[in-house]
DRENVO-234752 format. One record per residue: residue in one letter; chain; x, y, z of N, C-alpha, C in turn. Coordinates in steps of 0.1 Angstrom, whole numbers, plus 5000, padded with zeros to 4 digits. Layout:
BEGIN
> resn chain n_c1 n_c2 n_c3 ca_c1 ca_c2 ca_c3 c_c1 c_c2 c_c3
> A A X Y Z X Y Z X Y Z
...
REM end
This chain:
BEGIN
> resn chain n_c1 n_c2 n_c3 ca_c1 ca_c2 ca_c3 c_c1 c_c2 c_c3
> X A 3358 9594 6085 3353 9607 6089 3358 9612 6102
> X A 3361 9601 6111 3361 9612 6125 3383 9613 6124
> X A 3386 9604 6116 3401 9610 6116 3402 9620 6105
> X A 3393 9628 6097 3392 9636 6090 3390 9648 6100
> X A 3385 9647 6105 3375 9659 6118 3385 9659 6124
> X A 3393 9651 6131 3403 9654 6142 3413 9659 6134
> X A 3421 9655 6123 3430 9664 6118 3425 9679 6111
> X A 3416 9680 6109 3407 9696 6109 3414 9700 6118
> X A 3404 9700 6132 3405 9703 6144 3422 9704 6146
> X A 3426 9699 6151 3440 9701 6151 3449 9710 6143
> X A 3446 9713 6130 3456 9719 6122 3450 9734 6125
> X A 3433 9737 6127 3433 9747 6130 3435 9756 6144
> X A 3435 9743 6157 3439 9745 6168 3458 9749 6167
> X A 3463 9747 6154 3477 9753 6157 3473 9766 6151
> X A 3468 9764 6145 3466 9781 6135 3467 9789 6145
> X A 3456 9786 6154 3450 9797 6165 3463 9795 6175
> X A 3468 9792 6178 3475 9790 6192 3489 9802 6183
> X A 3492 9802 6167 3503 9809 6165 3499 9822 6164
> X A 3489 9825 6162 3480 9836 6164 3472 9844 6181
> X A 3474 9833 6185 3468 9841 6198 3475 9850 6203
> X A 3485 9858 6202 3490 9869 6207 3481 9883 6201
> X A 3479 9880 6192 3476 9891 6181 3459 9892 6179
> X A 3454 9883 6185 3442 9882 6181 3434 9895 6179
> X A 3423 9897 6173 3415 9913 6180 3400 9910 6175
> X A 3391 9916 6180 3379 9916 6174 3374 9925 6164
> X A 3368 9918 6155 3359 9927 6145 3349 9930 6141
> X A 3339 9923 6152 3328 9926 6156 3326 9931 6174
> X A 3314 9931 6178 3314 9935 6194 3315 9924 6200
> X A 3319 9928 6215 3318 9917 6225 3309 9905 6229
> X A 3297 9914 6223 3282 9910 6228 3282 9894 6219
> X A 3288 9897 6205 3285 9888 6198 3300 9885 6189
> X A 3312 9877 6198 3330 9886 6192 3326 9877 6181
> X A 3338 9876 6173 3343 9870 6162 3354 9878 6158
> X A 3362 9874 6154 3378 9881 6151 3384 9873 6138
> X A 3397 9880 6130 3399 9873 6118 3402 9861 6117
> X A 3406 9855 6132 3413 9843 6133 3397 9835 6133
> X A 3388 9835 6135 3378 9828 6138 3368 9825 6118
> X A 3374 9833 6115 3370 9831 6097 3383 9823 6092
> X A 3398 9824 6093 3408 9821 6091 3403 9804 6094
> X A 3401 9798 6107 3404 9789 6112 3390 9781 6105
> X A 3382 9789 6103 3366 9781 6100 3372 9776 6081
> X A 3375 9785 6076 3384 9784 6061 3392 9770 6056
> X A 3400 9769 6072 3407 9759 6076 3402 9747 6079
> X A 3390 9750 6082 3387 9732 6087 3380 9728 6076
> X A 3367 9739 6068 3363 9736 6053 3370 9733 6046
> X A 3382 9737 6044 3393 9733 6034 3390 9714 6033
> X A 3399 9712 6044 3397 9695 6045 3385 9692 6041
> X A 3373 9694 6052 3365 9688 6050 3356 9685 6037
> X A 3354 9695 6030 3351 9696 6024 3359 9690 6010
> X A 3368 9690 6005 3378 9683 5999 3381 9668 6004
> X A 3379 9662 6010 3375 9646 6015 3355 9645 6010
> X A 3353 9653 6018 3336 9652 6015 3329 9660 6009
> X A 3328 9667 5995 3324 9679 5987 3307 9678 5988
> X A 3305 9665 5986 3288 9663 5988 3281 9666 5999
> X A 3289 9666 6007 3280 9669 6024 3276 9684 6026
> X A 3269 9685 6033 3261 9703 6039 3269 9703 6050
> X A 3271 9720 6053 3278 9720 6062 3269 9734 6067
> X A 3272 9736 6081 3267 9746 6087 3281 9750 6099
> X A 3281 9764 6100 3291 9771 6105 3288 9786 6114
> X A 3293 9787 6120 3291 9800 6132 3291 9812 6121
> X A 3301 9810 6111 3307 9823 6103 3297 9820 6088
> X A 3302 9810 6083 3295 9807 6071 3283 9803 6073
> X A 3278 9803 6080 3256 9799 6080 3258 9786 6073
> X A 3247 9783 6072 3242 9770 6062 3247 9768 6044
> X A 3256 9756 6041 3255 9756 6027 3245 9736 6030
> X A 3233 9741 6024 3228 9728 6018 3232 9722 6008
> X A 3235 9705 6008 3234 9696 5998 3221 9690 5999
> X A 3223 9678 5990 3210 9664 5991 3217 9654 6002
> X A 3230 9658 6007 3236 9646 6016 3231 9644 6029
> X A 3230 9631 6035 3221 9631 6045 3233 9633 6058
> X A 3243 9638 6054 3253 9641 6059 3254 9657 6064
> X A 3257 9665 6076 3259 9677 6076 3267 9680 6090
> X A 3278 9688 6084 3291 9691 6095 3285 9700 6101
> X A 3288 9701 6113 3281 9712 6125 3298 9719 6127
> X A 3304 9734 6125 3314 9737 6130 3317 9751 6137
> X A 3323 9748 6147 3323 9763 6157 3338 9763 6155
> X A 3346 9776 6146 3359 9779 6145 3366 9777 6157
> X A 3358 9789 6166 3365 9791 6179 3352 9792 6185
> X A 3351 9785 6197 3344 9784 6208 3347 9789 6218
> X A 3344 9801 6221 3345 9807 6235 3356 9819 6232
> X A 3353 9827 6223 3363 9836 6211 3369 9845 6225
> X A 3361 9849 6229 3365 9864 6242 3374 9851 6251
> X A 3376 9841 6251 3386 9836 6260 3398 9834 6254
> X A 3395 9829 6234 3407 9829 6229 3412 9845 6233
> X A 3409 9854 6229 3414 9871 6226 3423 9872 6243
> X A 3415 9866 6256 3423 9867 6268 3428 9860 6271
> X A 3433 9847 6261 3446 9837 6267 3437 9829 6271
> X A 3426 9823 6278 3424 9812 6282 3422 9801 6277
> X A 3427 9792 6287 3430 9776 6279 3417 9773 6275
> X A 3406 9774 6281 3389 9772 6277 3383 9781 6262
> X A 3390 9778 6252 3386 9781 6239 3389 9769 6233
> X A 3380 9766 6222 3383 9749 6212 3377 9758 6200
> X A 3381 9741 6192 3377 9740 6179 3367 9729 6181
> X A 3355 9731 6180 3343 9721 6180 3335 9713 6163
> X A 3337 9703 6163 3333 9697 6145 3323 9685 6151
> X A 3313 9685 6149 3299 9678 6148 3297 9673 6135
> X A 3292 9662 6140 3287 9650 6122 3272 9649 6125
> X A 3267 9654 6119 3249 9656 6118 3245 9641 6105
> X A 3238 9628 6110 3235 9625 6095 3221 9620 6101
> X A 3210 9622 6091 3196 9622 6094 3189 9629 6105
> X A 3197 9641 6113 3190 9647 6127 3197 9639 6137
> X A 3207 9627 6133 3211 9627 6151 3227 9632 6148
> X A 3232 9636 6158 3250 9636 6158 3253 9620 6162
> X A 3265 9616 6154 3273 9606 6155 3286 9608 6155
> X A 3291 9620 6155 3305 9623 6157 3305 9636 6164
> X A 3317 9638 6175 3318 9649 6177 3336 9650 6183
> X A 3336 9661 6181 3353 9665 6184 3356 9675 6184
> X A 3364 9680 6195 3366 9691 6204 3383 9693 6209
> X A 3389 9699 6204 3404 9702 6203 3402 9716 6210
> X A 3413 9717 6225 3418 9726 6230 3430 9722 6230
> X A 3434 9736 6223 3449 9741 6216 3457 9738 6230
> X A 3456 9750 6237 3462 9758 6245 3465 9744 6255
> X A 3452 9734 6259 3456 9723 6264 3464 9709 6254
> X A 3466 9708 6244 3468 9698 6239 3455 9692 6240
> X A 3447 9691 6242 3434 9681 6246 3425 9678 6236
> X A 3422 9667 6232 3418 9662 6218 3402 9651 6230
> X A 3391 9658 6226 3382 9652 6229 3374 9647 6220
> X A 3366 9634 6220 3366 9627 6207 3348 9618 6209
> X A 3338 9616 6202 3330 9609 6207 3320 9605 6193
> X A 3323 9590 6196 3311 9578 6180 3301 9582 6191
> X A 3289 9580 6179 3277 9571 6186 3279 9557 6191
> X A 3271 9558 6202 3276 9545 6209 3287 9541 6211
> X A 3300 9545 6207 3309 9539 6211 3316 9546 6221
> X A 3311 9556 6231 3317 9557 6244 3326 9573 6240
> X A 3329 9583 6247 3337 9593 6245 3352 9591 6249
> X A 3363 9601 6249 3379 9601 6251 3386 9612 6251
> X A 3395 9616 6259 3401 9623 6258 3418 9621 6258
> X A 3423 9622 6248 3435 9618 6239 3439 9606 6239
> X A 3426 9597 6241 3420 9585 6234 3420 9576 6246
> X A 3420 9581 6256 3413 9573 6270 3403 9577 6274
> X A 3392 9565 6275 3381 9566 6277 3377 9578 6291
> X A 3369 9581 6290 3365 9591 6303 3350 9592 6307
> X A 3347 9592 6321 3329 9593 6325 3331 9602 6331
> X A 3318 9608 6334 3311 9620 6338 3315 9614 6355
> X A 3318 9626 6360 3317 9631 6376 3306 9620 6379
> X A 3304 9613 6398 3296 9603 6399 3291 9616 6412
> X A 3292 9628 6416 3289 9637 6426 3273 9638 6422
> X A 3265 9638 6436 3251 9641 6434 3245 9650 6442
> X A 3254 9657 6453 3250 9666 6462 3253 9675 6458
> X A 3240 9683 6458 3237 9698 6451 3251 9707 6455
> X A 3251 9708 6470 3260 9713 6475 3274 9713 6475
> X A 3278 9699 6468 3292 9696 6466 3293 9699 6454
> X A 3282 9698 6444 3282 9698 6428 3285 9713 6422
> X A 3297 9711 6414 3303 9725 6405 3295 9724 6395
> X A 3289 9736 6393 3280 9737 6380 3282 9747 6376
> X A 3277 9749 6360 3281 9763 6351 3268 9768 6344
> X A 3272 9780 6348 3260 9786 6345 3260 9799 6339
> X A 3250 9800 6324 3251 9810 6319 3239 9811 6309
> X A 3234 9825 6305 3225 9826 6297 3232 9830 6281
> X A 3219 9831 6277 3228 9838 6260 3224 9852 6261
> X A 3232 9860 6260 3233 9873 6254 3218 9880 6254
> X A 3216 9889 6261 3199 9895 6262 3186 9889 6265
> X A 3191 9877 6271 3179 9869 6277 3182 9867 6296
> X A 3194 9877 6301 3199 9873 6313 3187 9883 6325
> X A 3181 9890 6318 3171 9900 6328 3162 9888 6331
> X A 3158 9885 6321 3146 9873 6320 3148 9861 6328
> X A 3158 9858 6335 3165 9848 6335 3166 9848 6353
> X A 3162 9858 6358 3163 9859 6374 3161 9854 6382
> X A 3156 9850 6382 3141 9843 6392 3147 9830 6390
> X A 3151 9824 6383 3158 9809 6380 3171 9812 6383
> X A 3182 9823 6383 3193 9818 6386 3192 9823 6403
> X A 3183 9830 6411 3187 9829 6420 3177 9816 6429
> X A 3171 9806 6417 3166 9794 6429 3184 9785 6425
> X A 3187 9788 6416 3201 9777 6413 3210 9785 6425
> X A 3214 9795 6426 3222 9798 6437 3219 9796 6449
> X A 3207 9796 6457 3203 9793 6465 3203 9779 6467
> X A 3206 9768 6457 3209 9756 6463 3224 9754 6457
> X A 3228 9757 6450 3237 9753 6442 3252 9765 6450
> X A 3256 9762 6463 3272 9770 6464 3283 9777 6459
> X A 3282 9761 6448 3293 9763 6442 3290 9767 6426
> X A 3280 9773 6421 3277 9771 6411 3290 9785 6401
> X A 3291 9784 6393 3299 9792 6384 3291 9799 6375
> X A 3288 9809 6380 3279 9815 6367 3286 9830 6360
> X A 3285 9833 6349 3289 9841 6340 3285 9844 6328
> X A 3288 9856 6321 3278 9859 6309 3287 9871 6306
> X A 3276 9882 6299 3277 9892 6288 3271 9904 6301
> X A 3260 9905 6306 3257 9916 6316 3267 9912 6329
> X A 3276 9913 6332 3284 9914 6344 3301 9917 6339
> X A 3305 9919 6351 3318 9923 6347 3329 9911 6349
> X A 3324 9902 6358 3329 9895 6364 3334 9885 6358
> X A 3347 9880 6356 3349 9865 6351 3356 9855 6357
> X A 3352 9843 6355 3358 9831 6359 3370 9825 6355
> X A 3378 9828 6363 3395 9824 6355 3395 9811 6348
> X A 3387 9805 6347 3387 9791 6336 3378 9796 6324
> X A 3367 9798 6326 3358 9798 6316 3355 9813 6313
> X A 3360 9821 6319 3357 9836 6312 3342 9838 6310
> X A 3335 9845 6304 3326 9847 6295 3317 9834 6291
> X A 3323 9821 6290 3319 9816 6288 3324 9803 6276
> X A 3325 9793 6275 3327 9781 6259 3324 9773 6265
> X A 3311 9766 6257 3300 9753 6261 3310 9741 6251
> X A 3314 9745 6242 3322 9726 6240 3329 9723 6253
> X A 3334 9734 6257 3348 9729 6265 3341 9727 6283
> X A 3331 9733 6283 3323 9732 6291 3318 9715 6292
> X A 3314 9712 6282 3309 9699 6280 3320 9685 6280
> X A 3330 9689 6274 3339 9684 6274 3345 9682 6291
> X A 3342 9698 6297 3347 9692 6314 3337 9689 6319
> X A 3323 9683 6319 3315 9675 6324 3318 9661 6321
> X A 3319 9656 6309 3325 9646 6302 3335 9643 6306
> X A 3349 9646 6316 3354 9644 6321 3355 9643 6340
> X A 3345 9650 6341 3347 9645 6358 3354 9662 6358
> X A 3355 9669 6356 3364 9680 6364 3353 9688 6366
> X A 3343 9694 6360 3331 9698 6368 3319 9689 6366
> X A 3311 9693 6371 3294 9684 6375 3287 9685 6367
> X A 3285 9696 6359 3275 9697 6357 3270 9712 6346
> X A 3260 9710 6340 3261 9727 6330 3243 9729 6334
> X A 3245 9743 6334 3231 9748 6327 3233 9757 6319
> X A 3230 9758 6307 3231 9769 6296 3218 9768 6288
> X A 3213 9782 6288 3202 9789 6282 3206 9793 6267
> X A 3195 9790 6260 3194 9795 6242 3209 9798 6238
> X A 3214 9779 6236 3221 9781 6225 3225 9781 6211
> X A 3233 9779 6204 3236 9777 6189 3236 9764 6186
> X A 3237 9759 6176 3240 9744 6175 3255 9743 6168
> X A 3263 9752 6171 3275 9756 6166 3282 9749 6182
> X A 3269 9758 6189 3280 9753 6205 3275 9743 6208
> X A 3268 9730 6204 3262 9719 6209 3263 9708 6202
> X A 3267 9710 6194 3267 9699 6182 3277 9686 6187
> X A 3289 9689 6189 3297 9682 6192 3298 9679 6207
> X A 3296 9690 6220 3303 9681 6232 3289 9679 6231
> X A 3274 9682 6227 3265 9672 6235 3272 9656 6233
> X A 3268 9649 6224 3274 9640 6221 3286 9635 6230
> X A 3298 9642 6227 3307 9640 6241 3302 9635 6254
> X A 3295 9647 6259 3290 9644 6275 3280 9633 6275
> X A 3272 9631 6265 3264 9619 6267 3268 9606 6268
> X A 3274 9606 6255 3289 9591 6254 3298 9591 6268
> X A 3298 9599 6275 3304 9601 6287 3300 9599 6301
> X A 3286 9592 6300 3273 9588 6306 3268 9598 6315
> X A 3265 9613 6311 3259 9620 6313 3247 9624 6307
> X A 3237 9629 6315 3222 9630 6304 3222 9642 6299
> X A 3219 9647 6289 3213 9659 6287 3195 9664 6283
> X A 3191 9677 6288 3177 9677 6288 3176 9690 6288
> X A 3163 9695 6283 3164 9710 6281 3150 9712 6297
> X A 3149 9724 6300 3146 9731 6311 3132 9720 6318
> X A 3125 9716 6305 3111 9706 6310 3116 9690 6311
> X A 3128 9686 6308 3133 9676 6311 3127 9664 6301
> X A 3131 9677 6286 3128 9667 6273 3138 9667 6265
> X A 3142 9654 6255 3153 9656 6246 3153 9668 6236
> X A 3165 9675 6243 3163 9691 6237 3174 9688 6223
> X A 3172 9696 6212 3175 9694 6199 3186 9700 6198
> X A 3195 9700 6190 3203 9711 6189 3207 9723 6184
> X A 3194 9727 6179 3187 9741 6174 3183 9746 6178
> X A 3192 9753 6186 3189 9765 6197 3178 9761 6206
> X A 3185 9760 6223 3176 9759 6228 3183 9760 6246
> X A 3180 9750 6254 3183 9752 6267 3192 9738 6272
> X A 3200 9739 6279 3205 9727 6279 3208 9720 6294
> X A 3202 9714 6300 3212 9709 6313 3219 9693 6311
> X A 3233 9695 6317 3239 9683 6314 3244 9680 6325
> X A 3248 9667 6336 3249 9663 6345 3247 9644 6346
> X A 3252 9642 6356 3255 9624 6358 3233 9625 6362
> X A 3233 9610 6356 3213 9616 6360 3208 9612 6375
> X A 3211 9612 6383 3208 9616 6395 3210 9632 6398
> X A 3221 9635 6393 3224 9651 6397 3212 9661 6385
> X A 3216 9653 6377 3205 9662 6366 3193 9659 6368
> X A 3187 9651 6378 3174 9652 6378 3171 9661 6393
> X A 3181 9663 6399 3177 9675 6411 3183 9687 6406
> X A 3191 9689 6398 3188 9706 6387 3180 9711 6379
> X A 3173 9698 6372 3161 9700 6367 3149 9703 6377
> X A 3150 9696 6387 3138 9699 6397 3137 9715 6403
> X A 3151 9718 6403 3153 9731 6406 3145 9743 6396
> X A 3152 9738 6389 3144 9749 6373 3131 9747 6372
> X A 3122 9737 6375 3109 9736 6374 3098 9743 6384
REM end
C-alpha cells in the first residue's frame, strides 16, 4: 500500500508540475480548486483504486465514496492550490491510509521540490527515505511558527492571535482576510506545513478548523517525526475538522499554554 500511495503521489505531482504554467481557478479564492486539482485527484483514484477497488475513499473534490472496508484513503489533490496557481514550491499531493479511525500511512510529494515525505505507524517518518525529527528549539522567542485560521473564522480568532504574537516574534501568520503573503507558504498548505515541522525547518504549527483532506497524512508524518500534536485544550484532536497544534513537546506545551 504505501509503494502504491507514493507512486500515486508522484505521477500526479508530475501532472501538476507540467501544468503549472497554465493553471487557473474555477472556483473563488476563498475556497480555490482549479481543473488541475480534479485532473490530479482522477489521477491518484485511478491507481488506487485499481490496486484496491474495495477500500472507501474520501477526497477534497470527490467527498466520500463508502465501502464495508475497514480501509479508507484520505486524499488532498493539491494542497495549498493558491500556491500551486503562484508558483510556490509549498503546494503537495497529500494520500492518507485511514484503517479502523487511526492513520497508518501517510505521504506527501512536493513536486516543485522533488520531496517525497513518507510515514508507517510506528515506524518513524522520511524524507526521500532518510529518517528526519522534528526541530529540538523550545524558546518561544527563537521558535518559527505558522499560523493560520480557516476561512471566516479569522474575526473570531483575535484575541488568540494577538496573545501568539505577543510572545511568539517570529511567528508566520497568513490566511484568506489579509493581503499579505509569506514567500514560502503563501495563503497557506498544512501537509507541507507539517511536513516542515517534521523536518526541523520550522518549529512549529497552529492551524484552526481544518479538513481531514489537510491532516490526514502530515499529522501522521509530524508525529512519526517526534512531534506531538493536540487541538487547542491539549486533547488528541481527530482528524475531522478541527484545530491543530504541532510542535517538539516542550515547545507544544508552552503554545498550548498560550492558547489557553
Amino acid at each position: 500500500m504505501k509503494e502504491t500511495a507514493i507512486r500515486a503521489a508522484r505521477m500526479a505531482g508530475e501532472f501538476l508540475l507540467r501544468n503549472i504554467d497554465h493553471a487557473k481557478l474555477i472556483t473563488s479564492v476563498q475556497n480555490p480548486t482549479t481543473q488541475e486539482d480534479l485532473d490530479s485527484e482522477k489521477i491518484i483514484l485511478s491507481i488506487l483504486q485499481a490496486a484496491y477497488p474495495d477500500h472507501a475513499f474520501l477526497g477534497e473534490e470527490l467527498g466520500r465514496q463508502e465501502t464495508s472496508s475497514e480501509y479508507t484513503w484520505i486524499i488532498d489533490p493539491i494542497d495549498g492550490t493558491n500556491n500551486y496557481i503562484e508558483g510556490r514550491d509549498t503546494f503537495s499531493v497529500s494520500i492518507g491510509l485511514e484503517k479502523s479511525g487511526e492513520i497508518i500511512l501517510g505521504v506527501v510529494y512536493l513536486p516543485k521540490r522533488d520531496e517525497l515525505f513518507v510515514a508507517e505507524l510506528d515506524k518513524g517518518a522520511t524524507l526521500n527515505g532518510d529518517l528526519i525529527r522534528a526541530s529540538t528549539v523550545i524558546d518561544l522567542e527563537q521558535a518559527v511558527i505558522t499560523y493560520s485560521a480557516y476561512p471566516g473564522s479569522e474575526e473570531a480568532m483575535k484575541v488568540m492571535e494577538t496573545k501568539l504574537e505577543a510572545s511568539l516574534p517570529n511567528m508566520k501568520r497568513f490566511g484568506f482576510d489579509s493581503d499579505e503573503r509569506d514567500p514560502l507558504f503563501g495563503r497557506g498548505s498544512m501537509a507541507a506545513e507539517f511536513c516542515y515541522v517534521a523536518c526541523g525547518r520550522i518549529d512549529g504549527l497552529v492551524r484552526l478548523r481544518q479538513k481531514p483532506w489537510d491532516v490526514a497524512a502530515g499529522s501522521l508524518i509530524v508525529r512519526e517525526a517526534g512531534a506531538v500534536l493536540a487541538d487547542l485544550q491539549n486533547h488528541v484532536p481527530s482528524i475531522y475538522e478541527g484545530d491543530y497544534v504541532a510542535a517538539n513537546p516542550e515547545l507544544q506545551k508552552k503554545i498550548i499554554a498560550l492558547l489557553q
